[in-house]
C-alpha positions in Angstrom: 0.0 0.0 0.0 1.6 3.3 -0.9 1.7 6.1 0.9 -0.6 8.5 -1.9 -3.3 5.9 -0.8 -3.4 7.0 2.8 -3.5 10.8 2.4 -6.4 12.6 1.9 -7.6 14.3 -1.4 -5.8 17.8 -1.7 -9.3 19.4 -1.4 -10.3 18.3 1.7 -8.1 19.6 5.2 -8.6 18.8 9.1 -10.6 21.4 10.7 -8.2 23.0 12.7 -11.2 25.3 14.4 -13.4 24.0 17.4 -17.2 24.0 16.2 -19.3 26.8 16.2 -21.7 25.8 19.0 -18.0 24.7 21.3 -16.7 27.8 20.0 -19.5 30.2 21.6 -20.5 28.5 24.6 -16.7 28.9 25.7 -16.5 32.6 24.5 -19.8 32.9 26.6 -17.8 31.3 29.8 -14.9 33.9 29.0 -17.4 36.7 29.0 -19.2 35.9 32.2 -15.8 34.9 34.4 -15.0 38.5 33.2 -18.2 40.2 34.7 -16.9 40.4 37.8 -14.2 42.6 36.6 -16.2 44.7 34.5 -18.3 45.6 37.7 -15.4 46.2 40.4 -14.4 48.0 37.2 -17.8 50.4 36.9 -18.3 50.6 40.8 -15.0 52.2 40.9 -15.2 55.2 38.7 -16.7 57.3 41.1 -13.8 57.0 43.6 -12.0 59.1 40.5 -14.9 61.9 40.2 -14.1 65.5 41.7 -14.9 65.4 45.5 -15.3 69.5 45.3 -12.3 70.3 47.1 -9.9 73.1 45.0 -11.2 74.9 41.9 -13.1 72.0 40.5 -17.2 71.5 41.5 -17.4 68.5 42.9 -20.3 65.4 41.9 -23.5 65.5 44.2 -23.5 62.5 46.1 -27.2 61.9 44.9 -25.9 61.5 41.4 -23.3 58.9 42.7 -25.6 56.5 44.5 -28.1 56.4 41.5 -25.2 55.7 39.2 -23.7 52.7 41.7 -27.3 51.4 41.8 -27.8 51.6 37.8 -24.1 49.4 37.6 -25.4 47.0 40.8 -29.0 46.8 38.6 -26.8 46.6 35.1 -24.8 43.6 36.4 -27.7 41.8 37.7 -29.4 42.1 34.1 -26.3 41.0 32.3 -25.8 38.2 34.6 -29.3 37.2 34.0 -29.0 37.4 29.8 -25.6 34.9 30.7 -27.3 32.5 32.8 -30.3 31.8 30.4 -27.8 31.7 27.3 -25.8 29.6 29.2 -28.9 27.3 29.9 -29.9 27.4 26.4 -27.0 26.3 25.3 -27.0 23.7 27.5 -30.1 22.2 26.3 -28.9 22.3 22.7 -25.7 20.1 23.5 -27.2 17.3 25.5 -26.2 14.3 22.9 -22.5 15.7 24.1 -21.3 13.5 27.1 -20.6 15.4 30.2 -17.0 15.8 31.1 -15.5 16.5 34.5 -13.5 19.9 34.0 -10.6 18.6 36.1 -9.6 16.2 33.8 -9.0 18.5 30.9 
């Protein structure tokens, strides 16, 4: 048997790419393990706001609390839209078997 026999037609290569459905449900993980981040991230700008001491006018302290309670409600939403895609995705992969994430 010759080697020419073994290889594969010139046309056709080995995905090197994970499939698509693989592909987002681990961009998906990325993006929510970096959620956490984002909102130390957002709950922090205010520590860098004007506190009216010098020249410059300082930020009410009315306008701070609703904007840490819009991030606080934002993250809750965005957590929510990551949890039921995460879910759905779930459902959509069940003829996958379930691997322990230790092993890997």
């Amino acid at each position: 048997m010759s080697s020419d026999e073994d290889r594969q037609p010139s046309g056709v290569r080995p995905s090197l790419f994970l499939e698509r459905q693989s592909y987002r449900r681990r961009r998906l993980s990325d993006a929510a393990r970096l959620l956490p981040f984002l909102g130390a991230a957002l709950l922090a700008i205010p520590l860098l706001w004007p506190d009216g001491q010098g020249t410059q006018e300082g930020v009410p302290l009315s306008s701070s609390i609703y904007y840490i309670f819009t991030c606080w409600g934002a993250m809750i939403v965005a957590s929510l839209v990551f949890g039921f895609a995460a879910r759905r995705m779930g459902t959509h992969d069940e003829s996958e078997p379930e691997t322990d994430r230790w092993q890997r």
